[in-house]
ZADO-1210 file (C-alpha; in nm, 4 decimals, padded with zeros to 6 digits):
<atoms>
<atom x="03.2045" y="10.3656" z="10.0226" code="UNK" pos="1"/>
<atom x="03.4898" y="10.4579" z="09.8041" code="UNK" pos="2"/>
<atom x="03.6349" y="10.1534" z="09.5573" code="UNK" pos="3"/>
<atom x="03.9748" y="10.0215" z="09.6332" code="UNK" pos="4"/>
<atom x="04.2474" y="10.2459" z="09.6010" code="UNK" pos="5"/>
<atom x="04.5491" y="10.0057" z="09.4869" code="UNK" pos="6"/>
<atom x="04.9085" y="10.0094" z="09.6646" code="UNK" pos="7"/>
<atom x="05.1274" y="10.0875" z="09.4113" code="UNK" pos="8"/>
<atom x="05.5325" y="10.0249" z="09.4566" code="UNK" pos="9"/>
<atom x="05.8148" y="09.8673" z="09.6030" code="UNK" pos="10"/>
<atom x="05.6259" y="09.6027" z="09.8796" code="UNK" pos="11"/>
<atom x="05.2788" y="09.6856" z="09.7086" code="UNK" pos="12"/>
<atom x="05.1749" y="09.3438" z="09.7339" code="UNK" pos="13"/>
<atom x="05.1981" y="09.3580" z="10.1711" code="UNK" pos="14"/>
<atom x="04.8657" y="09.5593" z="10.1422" code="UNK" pos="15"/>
<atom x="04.5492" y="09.3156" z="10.0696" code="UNK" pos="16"/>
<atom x="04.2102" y="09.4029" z="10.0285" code="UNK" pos="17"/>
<atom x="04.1104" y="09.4485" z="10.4033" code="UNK" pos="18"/>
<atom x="04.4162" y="09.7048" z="10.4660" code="UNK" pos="19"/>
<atom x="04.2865" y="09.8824" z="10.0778" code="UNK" pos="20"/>
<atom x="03.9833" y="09.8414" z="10.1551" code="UNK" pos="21"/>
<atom x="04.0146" y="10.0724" z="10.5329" code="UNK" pos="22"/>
<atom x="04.2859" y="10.2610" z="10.3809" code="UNK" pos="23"/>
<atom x="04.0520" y="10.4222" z="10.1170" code="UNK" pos="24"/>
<atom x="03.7831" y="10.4544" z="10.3082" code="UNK" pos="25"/>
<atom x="03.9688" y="10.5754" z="10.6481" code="UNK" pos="26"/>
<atom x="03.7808" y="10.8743" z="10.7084" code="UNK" pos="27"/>
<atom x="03.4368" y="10.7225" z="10.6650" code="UNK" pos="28"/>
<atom x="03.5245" y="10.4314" z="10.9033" code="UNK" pos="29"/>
<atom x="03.7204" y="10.5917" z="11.1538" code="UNK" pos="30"/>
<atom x="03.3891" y="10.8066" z="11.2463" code="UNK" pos="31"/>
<atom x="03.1644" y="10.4610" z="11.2140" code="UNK" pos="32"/>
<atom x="03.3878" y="10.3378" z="11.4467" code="UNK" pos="33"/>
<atom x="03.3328" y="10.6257" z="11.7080" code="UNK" pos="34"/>
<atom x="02.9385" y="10.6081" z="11.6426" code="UNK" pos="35"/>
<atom x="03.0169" y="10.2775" z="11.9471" code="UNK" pos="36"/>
<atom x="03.0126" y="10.5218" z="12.2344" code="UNK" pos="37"/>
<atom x="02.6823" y="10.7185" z="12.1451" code="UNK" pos="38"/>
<atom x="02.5148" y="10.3336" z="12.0517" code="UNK" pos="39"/>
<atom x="02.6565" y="10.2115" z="12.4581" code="UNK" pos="40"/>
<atom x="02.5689" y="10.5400" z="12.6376" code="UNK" pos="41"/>
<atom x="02.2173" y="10.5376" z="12.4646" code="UNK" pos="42"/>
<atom x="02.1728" y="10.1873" z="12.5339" code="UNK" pos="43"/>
<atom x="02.3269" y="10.2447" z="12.9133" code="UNK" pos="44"/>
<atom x="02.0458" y="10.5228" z="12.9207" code="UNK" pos="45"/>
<atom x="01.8034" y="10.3053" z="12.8353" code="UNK" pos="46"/>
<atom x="01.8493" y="10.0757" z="13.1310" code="UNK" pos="47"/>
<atom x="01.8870" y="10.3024" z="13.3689" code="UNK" pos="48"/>
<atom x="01.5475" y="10.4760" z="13.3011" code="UNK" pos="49"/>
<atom x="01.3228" y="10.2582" z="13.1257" code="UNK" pos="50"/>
<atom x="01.4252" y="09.9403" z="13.2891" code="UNK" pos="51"/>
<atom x="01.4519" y="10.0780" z="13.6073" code="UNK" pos="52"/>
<atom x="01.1109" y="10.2822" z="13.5757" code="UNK" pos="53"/>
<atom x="00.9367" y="09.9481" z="13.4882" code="UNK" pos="54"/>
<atom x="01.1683" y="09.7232" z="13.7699" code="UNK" pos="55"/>
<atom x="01.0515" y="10.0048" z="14.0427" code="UNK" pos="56"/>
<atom x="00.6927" y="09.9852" z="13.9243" code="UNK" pos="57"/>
<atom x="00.6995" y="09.5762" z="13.8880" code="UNK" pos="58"/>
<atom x="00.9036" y="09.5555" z="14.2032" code="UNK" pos="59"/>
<atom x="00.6911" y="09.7973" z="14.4785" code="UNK" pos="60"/>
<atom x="00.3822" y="09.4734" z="14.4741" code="UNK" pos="61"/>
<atom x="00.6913" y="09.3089" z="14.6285" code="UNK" pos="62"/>
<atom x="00.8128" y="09.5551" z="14.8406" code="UNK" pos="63"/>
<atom x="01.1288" y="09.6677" z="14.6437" code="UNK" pos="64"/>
<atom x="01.2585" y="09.9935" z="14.5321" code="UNK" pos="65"/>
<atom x="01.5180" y="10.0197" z="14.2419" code="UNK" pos="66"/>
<atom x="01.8704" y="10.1648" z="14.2157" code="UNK" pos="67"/>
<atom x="02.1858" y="10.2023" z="14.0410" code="UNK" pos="68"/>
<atom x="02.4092" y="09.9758" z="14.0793" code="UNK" pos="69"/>
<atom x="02.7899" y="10.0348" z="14.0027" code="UNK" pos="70"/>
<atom x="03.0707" y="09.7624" z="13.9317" code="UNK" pos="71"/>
<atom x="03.2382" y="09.5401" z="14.0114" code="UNK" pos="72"/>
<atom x="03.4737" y="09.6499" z="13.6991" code="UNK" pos="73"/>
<atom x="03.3198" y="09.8085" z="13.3928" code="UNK" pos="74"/>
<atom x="02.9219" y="09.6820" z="13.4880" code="UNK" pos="75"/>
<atom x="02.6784" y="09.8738" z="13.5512" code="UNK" pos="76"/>
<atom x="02.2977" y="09.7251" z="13.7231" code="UNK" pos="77"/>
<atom x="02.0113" y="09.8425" z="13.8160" code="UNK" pos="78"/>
<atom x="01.8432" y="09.6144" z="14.1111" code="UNK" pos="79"/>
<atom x="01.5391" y="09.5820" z="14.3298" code="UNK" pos="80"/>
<atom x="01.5858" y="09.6264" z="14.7019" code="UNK" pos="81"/>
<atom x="01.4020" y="09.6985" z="15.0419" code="UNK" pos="82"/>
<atom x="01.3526" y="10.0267" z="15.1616" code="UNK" pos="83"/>
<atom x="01.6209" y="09.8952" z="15.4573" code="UNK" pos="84"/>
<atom x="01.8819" y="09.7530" z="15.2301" code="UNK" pos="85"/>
<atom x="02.2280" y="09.8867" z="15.3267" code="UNK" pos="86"/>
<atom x="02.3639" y="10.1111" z="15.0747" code="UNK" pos="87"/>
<atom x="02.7003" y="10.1687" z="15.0713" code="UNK" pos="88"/>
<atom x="02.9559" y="10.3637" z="14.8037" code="UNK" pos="89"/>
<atom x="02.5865" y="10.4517" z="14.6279" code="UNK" pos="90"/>
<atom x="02.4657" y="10.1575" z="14.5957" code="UNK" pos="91"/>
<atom x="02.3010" y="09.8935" z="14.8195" code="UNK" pos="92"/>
<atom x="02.5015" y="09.5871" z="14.8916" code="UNK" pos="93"/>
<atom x="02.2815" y="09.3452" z="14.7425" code="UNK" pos="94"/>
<atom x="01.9620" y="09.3109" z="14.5305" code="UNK" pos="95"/>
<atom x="01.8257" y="09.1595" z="14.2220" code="UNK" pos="96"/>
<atom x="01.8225" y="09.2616" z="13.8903" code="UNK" pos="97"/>
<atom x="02.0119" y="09.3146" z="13.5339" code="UNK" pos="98"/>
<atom x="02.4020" y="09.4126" z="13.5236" code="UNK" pos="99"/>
<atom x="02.5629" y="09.4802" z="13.1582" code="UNK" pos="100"/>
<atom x="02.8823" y="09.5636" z="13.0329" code="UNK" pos="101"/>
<atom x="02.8882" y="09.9590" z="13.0442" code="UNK" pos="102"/>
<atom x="03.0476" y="09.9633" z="12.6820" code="UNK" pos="103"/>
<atom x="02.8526" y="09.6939" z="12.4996" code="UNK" pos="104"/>
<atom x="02.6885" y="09.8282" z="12.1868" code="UNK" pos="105"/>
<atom x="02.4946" y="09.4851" z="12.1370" code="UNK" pos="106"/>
<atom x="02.3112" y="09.2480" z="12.4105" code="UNK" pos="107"/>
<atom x="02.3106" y="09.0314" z="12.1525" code="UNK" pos="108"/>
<atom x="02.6672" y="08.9425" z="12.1335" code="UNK" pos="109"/>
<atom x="02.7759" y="09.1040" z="12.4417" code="UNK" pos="110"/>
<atom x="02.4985" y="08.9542" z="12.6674" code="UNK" pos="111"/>
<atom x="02.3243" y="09.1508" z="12.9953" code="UNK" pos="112"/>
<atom x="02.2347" y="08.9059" z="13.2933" code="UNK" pos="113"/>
<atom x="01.9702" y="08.8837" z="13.5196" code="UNK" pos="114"/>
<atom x="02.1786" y="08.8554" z="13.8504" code="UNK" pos="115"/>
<atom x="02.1978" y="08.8750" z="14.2006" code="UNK" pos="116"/>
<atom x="02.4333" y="09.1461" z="14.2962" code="UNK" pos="117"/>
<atom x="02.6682" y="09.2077" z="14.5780" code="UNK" pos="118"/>
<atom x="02.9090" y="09.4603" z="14.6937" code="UNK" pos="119"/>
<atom x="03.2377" y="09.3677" z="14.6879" code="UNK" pos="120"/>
<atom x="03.3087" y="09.4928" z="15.0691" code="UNK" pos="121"/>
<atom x="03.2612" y="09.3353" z="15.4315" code="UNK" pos="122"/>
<atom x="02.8760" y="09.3639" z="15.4107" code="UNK" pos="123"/>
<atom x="02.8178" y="09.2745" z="15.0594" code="UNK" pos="124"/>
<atom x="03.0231" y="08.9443" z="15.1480" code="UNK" pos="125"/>
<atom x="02.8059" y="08.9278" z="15.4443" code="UNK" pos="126"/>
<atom x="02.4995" y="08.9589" z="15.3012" code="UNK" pos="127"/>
<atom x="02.6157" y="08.7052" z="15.0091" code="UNK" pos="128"/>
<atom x="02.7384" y="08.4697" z="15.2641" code="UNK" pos="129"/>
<atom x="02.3282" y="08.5119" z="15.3866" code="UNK" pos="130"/>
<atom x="02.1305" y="08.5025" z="15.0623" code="UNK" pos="131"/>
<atom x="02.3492" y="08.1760" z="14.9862" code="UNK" pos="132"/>
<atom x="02.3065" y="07.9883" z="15.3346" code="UNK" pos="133"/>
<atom x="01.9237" y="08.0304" z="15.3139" code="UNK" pos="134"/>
<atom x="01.8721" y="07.8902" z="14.9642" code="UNK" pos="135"/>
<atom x="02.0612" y="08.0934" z="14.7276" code="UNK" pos="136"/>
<atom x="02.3070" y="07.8469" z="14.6890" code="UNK" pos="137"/>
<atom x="02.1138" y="07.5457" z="14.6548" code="UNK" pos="138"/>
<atom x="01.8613" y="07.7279" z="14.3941" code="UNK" pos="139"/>
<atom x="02.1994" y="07.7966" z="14.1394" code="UNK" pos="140"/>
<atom x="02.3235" y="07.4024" z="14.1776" code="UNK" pos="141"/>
<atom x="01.9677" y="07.2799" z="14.1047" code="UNK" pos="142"/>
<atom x="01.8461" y="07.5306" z="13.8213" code="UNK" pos="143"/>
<atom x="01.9771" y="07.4838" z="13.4577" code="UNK" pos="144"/>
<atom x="02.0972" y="07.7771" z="13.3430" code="UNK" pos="145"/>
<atom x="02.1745" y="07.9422" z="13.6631" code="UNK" pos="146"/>
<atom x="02.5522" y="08.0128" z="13.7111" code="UNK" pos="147"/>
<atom x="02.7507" y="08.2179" z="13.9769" code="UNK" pos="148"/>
<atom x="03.0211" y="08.1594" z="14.2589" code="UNK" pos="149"/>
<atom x="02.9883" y="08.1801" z="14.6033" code="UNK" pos="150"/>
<atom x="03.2567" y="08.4620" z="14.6427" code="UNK" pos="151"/>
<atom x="03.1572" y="08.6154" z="14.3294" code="UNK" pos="152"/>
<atom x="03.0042" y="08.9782" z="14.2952" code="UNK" pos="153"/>
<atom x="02.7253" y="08.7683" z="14.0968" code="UNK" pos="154"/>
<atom x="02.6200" y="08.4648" z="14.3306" code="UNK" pos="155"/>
<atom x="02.3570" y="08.3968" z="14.0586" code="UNK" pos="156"/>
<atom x="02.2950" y="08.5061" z="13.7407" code="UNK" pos="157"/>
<atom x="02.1121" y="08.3806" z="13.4191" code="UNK" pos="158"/>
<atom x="02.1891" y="08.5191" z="13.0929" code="UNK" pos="159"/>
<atom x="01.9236" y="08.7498" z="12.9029" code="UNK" pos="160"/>
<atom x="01.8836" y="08.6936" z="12.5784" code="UNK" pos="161"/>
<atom x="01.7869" y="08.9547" z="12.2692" code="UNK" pos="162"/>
<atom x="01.7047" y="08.9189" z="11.9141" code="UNK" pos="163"/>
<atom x="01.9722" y="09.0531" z="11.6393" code="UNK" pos="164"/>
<atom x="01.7520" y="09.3372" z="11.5998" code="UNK" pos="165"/>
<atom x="01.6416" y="09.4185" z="11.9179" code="UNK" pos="166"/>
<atom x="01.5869" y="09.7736" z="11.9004" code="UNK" pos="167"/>
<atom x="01.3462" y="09.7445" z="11.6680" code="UNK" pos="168"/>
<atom x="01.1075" y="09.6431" z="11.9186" code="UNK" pos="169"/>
<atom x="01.2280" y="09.7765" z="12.2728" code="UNK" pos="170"/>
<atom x="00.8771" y="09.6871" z="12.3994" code="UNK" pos="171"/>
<atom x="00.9454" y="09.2686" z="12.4072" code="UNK" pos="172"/>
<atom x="01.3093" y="09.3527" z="12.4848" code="UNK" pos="173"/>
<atom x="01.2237" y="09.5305" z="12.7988" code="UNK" pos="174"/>
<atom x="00.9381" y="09.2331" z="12.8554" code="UNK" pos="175"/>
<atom x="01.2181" y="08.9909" z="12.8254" code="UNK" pos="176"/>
<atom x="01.4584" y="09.1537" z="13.0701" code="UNK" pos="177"/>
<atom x="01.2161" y="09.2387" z="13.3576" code="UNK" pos="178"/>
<atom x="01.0743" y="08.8274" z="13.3528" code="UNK" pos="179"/>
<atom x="01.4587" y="08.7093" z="13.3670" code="UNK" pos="180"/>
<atom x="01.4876" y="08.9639" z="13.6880" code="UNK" pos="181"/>
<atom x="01.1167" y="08.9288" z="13.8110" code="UNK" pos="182"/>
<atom x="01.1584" y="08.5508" z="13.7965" code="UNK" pos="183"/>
<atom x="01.4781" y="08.5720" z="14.0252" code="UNK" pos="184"/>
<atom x="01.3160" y="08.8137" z="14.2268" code="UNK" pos="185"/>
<atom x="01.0186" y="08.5530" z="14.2963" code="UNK" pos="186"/>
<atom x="01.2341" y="08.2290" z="14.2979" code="UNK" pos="187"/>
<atom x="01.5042" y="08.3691" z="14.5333" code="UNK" pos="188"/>
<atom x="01.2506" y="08.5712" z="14.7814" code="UNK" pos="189"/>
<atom x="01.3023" y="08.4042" z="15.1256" code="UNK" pos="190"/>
<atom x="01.7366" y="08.3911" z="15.0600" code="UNK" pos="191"/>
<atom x="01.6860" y="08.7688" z="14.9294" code="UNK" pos="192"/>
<atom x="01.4707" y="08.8727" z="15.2589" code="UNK" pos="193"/>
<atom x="01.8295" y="08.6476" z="15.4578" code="UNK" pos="194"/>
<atom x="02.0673" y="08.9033" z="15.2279" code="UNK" pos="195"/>
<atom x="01.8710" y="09.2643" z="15.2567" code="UNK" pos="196"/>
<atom x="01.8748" y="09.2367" z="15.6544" code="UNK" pos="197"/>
<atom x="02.2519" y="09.2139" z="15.7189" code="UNK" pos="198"/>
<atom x="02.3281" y="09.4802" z="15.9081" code="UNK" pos="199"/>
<atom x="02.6559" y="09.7178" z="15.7699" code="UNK" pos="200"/>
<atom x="02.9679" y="09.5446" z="15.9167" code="UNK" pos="201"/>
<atom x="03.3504" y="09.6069" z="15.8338" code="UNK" pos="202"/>
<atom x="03.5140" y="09.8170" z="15.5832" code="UNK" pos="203"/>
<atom x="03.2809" y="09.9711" z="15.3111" code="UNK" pos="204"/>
<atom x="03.6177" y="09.9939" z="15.0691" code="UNK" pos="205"/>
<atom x="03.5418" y="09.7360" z="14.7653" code="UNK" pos="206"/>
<atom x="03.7735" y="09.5399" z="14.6023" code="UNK" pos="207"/>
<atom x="03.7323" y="09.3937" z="14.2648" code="UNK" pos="208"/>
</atoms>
């Protein structure tokens, strides 16, 4: 890094040491700054092959296959499902898994979820309305540390979380994400089983 360049002239004294300190080192931080988007696509990468890879391997004892998952908003998830889920717009309209922020560049600050996830369209609401009615709901209001909404896109979800230097040791990070989605997977079976057989109903357009 370059040393502070000083303001010099009429108003001088406007610029402190945070505005010298970017202003003479503009260049340098400016491309720092766009290093975010390779850190969030690699990391984005990351769970959608690694994580999923081990998900669809941890997930076929139970019965489940894994997919992409797209939205609501800027999330992305990958999620277990059966082979007869519904999938709709590319992705099937519920299943269990781990949803992040498609630009985070740290799951440390900006935290992934282990979540169950449902289309935001007639038969995602449908099969939310099921995976709720046959235990989903009553599992969130009785487990600490469980949060969602019943009209949510995330009935339930539980927060994953990683060390400040996480990618120093991808091994227990991965470990840590698939038990936070495993133990969903295995808590929530019989309201999961209610949710993957709804049948496709209504309009597939999703609102978010």
């Amino acid at each position: 890094m370059t040393a502070l360049i000083p303001a010099r002239g009429a108003g001088a004294d406007k610029f402190d040491a945070p505005a010298l300190f970017y202003l003479s080192n503009q260049a340098q931080i400016d491309e720092w700054h766009g290093l975010r988007s390779t850190v969030s696509e690699a990391l984005g990468e990351w769970f959608r092959t690694t994580v999923r890879d081990a998900l669809a391997f941890r997930g076929e004892a139970l019965g489940y296959e894994a997919s992409e998952a797209r939205g609501p908003g800027g999330y992305h998830a990958v999620v277990l499902h059966t082979p007869g889920t519904v999938v709709q717009n590319g992705s099937p309209v519920i299943g269990v898994g781990v949803a992040w922020p498609a630009k985070t560049v740290s799951p440390t600050s900006n935290k992934p979820f282990a979540t169950v996830r449902c289309s935001r369209n007639d038969t995602g609401r449908a099969a939310a309305r099921a995976f709720l009615a046959a235990g989903g709901q009553e599992y969130r209001s009785s487990t600490t540390g469980v949060y969602g909404g019943d009209t949510d896109a995330w009935p339930v979800y539980t927060w994953i979380n990683a060390d400040d230097r996480w990618w120093t040791d991808l091994d227990n990070y991965r470990d840590n994400v698939l038990g936070s989605v495993l133990r969903l997977a295995n808590d929530l079976r019989e309201p999961l089983l209610a949710g993957f057989a709804v049948e496709a109903t209504g309009s597939i357009e999703e609102t978010e």
